[in-house]
N, C-alpha and C positions, 0 to 999 in steps of 0.2 A: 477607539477603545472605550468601551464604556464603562463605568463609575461603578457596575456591578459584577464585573469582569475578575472571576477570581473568588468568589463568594460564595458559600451552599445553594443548591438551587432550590428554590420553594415552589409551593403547592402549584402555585398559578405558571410556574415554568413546566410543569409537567404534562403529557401527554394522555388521554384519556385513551388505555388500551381499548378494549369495549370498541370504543369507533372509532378506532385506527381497522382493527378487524373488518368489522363489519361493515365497513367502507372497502376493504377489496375486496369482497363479494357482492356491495349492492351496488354500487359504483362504477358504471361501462365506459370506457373511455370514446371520445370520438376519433378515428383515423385522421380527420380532417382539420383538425389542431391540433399544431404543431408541438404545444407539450402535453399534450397527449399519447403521441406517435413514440415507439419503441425507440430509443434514439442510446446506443453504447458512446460510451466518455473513456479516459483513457484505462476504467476496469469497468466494465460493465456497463449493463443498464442500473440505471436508478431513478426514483423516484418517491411522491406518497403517493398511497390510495384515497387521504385526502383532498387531493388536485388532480386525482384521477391519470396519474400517470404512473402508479405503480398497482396496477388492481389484477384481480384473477385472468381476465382474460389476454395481458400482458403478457404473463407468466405462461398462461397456457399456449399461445402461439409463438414465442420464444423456445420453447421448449417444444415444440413441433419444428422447429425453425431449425434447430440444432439436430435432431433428429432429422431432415432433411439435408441437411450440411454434410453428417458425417454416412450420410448414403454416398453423395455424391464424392464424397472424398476417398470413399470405399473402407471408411472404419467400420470393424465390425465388431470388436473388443467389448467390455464389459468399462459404465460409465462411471465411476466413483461420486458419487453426490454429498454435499454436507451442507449444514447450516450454522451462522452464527446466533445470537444471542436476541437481537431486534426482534422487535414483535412480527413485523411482516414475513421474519423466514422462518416459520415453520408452516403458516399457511400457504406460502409462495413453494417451501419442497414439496407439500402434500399434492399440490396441482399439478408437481413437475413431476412427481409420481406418478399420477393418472397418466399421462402423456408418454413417459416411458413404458411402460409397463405396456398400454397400450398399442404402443409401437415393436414389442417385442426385443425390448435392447434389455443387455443380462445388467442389474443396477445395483451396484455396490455401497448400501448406505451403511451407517455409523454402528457394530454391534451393540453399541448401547444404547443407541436410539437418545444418543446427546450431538452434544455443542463439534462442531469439527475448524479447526480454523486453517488460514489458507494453504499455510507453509506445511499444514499436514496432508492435504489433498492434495499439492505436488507431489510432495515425498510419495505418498501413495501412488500415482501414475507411475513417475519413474523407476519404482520398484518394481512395479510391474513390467514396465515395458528397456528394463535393464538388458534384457537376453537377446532382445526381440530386432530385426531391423527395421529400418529407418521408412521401410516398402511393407513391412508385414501390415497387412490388412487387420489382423488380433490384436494392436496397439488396444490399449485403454485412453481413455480423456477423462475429463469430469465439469461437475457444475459446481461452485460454490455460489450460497445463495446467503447475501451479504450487500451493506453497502460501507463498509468497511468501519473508518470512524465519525459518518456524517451521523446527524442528527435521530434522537429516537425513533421520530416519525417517518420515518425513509425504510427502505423497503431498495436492494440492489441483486441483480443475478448475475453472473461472468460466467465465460466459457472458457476453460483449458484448454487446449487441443491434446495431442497426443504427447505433445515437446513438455506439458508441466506447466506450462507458464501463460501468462495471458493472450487470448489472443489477438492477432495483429489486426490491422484494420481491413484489410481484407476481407478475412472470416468475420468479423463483425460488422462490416457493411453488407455484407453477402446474409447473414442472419437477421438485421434489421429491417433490412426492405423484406425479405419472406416475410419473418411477423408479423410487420404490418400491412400485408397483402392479404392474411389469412385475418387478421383484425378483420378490414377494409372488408373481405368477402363472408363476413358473421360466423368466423371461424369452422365453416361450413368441413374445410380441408383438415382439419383438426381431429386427431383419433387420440378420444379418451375413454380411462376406465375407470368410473367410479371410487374414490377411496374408502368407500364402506364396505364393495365389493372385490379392494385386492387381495388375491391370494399370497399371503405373508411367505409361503413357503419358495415362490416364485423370486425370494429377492434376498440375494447375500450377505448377508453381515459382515461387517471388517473392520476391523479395529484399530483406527486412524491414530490412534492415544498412542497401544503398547508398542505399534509400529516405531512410532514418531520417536517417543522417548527412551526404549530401547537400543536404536540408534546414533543416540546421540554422541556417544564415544568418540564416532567416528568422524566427526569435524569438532569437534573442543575437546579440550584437556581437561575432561572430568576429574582425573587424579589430582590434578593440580591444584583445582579448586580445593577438593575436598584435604588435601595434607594442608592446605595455607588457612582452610577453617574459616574461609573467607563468610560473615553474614552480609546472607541477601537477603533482601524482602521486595516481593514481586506482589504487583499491585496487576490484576487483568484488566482493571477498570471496567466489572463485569462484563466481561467479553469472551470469549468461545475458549482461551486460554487457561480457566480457572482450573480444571481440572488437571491439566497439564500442568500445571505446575507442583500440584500435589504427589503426582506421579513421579516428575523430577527428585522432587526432595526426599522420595522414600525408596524410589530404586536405586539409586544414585548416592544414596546416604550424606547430602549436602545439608549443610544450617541453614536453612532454605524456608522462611516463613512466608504464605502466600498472606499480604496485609489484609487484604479485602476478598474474600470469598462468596460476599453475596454476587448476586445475580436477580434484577429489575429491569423488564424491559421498559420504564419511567427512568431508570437513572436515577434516582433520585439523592441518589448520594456523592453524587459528583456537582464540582464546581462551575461555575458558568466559563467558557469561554468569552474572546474579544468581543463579541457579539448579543452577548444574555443569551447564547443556544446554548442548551446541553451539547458538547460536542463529545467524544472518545479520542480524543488527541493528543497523544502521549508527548507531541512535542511543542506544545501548547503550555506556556507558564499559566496560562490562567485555569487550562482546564487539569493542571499538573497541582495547581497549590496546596491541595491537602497532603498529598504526597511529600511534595517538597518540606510542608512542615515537619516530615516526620525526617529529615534527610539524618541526623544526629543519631537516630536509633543502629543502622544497618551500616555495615562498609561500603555497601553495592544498593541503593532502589532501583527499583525496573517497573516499568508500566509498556503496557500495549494496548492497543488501540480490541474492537471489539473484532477482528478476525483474525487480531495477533500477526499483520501482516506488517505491522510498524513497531517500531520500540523508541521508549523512554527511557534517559539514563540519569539519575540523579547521583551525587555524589555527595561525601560528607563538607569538603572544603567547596565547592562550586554551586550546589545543588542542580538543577536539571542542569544540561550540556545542552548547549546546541544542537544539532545534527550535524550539523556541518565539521562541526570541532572532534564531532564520535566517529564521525565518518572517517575523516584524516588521521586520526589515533588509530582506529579501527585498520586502514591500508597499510602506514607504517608498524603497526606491529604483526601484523600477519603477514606481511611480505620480508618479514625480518624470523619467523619463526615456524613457516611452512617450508620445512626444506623438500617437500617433494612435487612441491609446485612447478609446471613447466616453466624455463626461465625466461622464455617468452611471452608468457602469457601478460595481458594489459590491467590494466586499473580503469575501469570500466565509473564512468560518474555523467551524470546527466546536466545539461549547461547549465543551469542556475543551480551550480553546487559551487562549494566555494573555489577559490585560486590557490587558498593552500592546499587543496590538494593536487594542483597541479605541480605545486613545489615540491608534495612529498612524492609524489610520482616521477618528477625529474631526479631527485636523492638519491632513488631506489636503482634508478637506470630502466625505468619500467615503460614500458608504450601507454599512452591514455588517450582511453578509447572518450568521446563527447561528443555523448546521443539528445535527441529534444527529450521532454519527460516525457516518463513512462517506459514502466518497468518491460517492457515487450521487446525493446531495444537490445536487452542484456541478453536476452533466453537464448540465441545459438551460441554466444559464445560460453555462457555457461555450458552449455551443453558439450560440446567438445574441445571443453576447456583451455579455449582463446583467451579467454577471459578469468580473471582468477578472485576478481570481486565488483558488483556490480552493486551501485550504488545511490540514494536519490536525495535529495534536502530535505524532502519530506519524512525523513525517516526512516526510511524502507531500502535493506539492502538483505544480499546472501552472499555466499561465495564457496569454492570448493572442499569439497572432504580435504582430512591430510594428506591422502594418497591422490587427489590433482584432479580424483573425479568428481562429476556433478553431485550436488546435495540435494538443491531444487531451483528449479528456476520461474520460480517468484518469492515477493518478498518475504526473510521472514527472521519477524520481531523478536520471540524466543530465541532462534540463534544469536540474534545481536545480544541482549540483554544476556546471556550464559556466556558470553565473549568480552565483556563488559568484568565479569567478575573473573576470567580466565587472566584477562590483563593484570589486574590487580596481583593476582596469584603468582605470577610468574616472572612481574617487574616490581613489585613491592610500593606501585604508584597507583592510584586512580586514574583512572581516565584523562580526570580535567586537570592535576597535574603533570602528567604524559601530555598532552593539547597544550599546557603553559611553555614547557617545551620548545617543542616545536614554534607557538609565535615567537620566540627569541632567538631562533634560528632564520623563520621565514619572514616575519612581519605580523604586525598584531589585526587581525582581521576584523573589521567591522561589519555586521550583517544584518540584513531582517528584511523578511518577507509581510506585507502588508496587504491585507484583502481588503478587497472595498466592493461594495454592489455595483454591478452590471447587469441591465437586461438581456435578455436572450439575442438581441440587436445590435445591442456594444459588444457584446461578446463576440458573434462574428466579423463585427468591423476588427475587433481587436485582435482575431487570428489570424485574421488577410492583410497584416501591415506588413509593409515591404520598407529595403531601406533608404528608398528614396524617397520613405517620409519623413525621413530626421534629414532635416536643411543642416542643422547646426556643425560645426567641425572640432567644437571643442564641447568637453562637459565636464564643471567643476574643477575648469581650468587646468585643465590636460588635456592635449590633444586624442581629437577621436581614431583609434586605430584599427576598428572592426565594426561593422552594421551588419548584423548576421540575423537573417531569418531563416537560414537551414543549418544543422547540426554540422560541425567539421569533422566529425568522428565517422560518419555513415550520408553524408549531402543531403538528411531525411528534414525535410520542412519543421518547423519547429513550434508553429502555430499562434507565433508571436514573432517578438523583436526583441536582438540583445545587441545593447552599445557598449563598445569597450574601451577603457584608456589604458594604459602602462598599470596604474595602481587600484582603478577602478572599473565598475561594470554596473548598468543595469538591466534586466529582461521586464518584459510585459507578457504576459498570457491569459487569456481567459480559462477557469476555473472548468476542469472536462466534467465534473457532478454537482457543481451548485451556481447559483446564478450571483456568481461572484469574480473580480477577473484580482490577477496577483501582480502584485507587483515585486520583484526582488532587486537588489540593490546590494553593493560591497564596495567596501574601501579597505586599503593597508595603506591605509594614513589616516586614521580614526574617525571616533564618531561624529566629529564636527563637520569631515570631509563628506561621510555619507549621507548628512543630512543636507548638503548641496546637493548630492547625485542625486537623491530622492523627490526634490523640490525643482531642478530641472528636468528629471523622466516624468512626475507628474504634467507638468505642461506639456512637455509631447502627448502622453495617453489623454489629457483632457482633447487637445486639438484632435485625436486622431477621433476621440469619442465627438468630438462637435459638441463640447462643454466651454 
């Protein structure tokens, strides 16, 4: 953590837009280095076009790539496209423009020619493709072009499929090696058309905003909110959400004050993270502190991340919440207050989410579904509603309309943060009072997820660890009762290692968008307890790293 971690960011943290740009058009990357090479993480590609792995021609065979994907898949629907707020995506849609357009696919961008963020580009698909079956060749999909809340200089593209939600690794292995075969052959196979010469009339407008926000009724309790008078103040943390929330507050007639309504692709008004980056990370104390300072003003703060596909929740008695803690509040009261949810349906959470919410999922009488991370896991069950909330540590979850059907299936920020102040409204508690709760029912959970740098090298040693690398049988003096490196929820590889005891647990994983690997760690036997779990799983990840 560093000593500046938490503090305004200055001049010299800021990024020179200028040659951020102009580095993904002067900038060609080589096939033949490896970060270089199109490489999707568990949402996307990403990169900069200052290290030459996020530059024009990236974008342009990517997006031929996916246009060859959904030939072979036999989508012929219309593609919804959006961008968030980062300098790199509005040059990265204009490329992905030429490539559509020139491929002849019908492309549904923003009628305002603004910000679109993730959870609205789902909702867009599945609106569309609500009628349609599951074989209809007229499905829609889309691109959002994002790298969600990494760093200014980054530049990230995803592919939706037809289902809404990210796609699996499949489709984006099968779209990565294309790419970079069309890189590798000087994008010879590549059909583009000029963006000074497209015909504007050739391309739909849609409007991802009055869709999104108009809809809202139909998974929150708008009334609720608004008789309880509940003040919020929603922070975008300049991110694709800002307008969305203005919209919120005036159709909706909520005391709804957005804090921050600018928009800087420098950031320059946000805190530094653990790190001195600028990061957009809503579940970040450090990149949260200005926020936080305001916690006094509002009954409800909310931040999201820059594609709105994560939320922040500060309160007045706790200030920000955990995730984890909003996560578990978040399952127990909506599985207490959707009566028309199937009663089957699971409680959908990714393994490095906490244990209380396996507690509250055992309370409930509910199945819990534990998949490795990434949101990709959740999308069919969201979809035919096996699944009734799907949910990640890092902040990112969704979950069904009040009537049991899908909303969207990927994550999204706004509906948690409008769920945040529905709580309030409707139990007369916050959040983090509802989470005090509950630990005096389950046990008081000790948590934290700690990043540390890894190269591209430890990162893959660190995804191929299996459990007969941990010799040891106890940790933190409790016997070992799990070495899991596939998910029990789905037997899907999990890309790391998780040890478990009776009270405790910890995972290793390398970081799928930064050259970073995580460590997470819990105890319900406090925080003296986790700072053993944490100081013997670092000796494991050193040995596995050969440190």
């Amino acid at each position: 953590m560093s000593s500046r971690a938490g503090l305004p960011a200055e001049e010299s943290d800021l990024i020179d837009v200028d040659e951020l740009i102009a580095a993904y058009y002067d900038r060609v990357p080589n096939p033949d280095v490896a970060s270089e090479r199109v490489v999707f993480g568990t949402s996307g590609h990403r990169g900069s076009s200052l290290t030459k792995s996020f530059n024009e021609n990236h974008i342009l065979a990517t997006t031929q790539a996916i246009v060859d994907y959904r030939a072979a898949q036999g989508i012929t629907g219309p593609l919804f496209l959006g961008r968030d707020t980062h300098a790199l995506s509005l040059p990265a849609e204009r490329s992905a423009i030429e490539v559509l357009l020139a491929n002849g696919v019908d492309v549904r961008v923003d009628a305002r020619d603004s910000w679109v963020p993730t959870p609205a580009l789902s909702h867009a698909i599945l609106t569309y493709n609500r009628d349609r079956a599951a074989d209809d060749p007229g499905r829609a999909d889309g691109i959002v072009v994002t790298p969600s809340h990494n760093p200014p200089r980054d530049g990230g593209f995803k592919y939706n499929p037809p289902h809404g939600g990210p796609a699996d690794t499949d489709a984006t292995g099968w779209i990565a090696d294309r790419a970079n075969q069309l890189i590798a052959g000087g994008l010879t196979e590549v059909r583009r058309e000029r963006f000074a010469d497209v015909d504007w009339d050739a391309i739909t407008g849609y409007d991802f905003r009055d869709a999104y926000v108009r809809d809202l009724p139909s998974i929150i309790d708008i009334e609720a909110i608004r008789r309880a008078g509940v003040r919020i103040g929603a922070d975008p943390l300049g991110g694709a959400s800002v307008e969305y929330w203005s919209l919120i507050a005036e159709m909706h007639d909520l005391d709804l004050t957005v804090v921050n309504p600018e928009v800087d692709p420098t950031w320059r008004f946000m805190t530094l993270d653990w790190d001195e980056k600028i990061r957009m990370d809503p579940s970040s104390p450090s990149a949260m502190a200005s926020l936080v300072a305001k916690k006094g003003d509002y009954d409800i703060l909310t931040g999201n991340d820059a594609d709105a596909d994560r939320h922040g929740i500060v309160t007045p008695d706790a200030g920000l919440m955990n995730p984890n803690h909003f996560l578990a509040v978040a399952i127990d009261y909506l599985f207490s207050h959707r009566e028309h949810w199937p009663r089957d349906a699971a409680v959908g959470k990714t393994l490095v989410s906490s244990m209380i919410i396996d507690r509250v999922a055992e309370s409930l009488g509910r199945r819990l579904l534990e998949v490795p991370v990434g949101f990709k896991w959740f999308v069919p069950g969201l979809l035919d509603g096996s699944v009734a909330f799907g949910g990640e540590e890092s902040a990112g979850a969704s979950f069904l309309r009040h009537d049991g059907s899908v909303w969207s299936t990927d994550k999204d920020g706004i509906l948690l943060c409008l769920l945040a102040a529905e709580i309030l409204a409707v139990t007369g508690k916050t959040p983090s009072q509802r989470y005090a709760e509950l630990e005096d029912a389950f046990g008081a959970s000790a948590y934290q997820r700690v990043d540390a740098p890894a190269t591209p090298e430890q990162k893959a040693t660190l995804g191929k660890l299996a459990p007969e690398s941990v010799t040891a049988t106890t940790l933190a003096g409790e016997d070992i009762i799990a070495k899991l490196s596939h998910a029990p929820g789905n037997g899907a590889a999990i890309g790391g290692l998780k040890v478990q005891t009776p009270h405790a647990w910890f995972a290793a994983r390398p970081s799928g968008t930064e050259d970073v690997y995580k460590l997470y760690a819990e105890s319900l036997r406090g925080p003296e307890h986790l700072a053993e779990v944490q100081a013997e799983a670092r000796a494991v990840v050193s040995a596995a790293l050969g440190d």
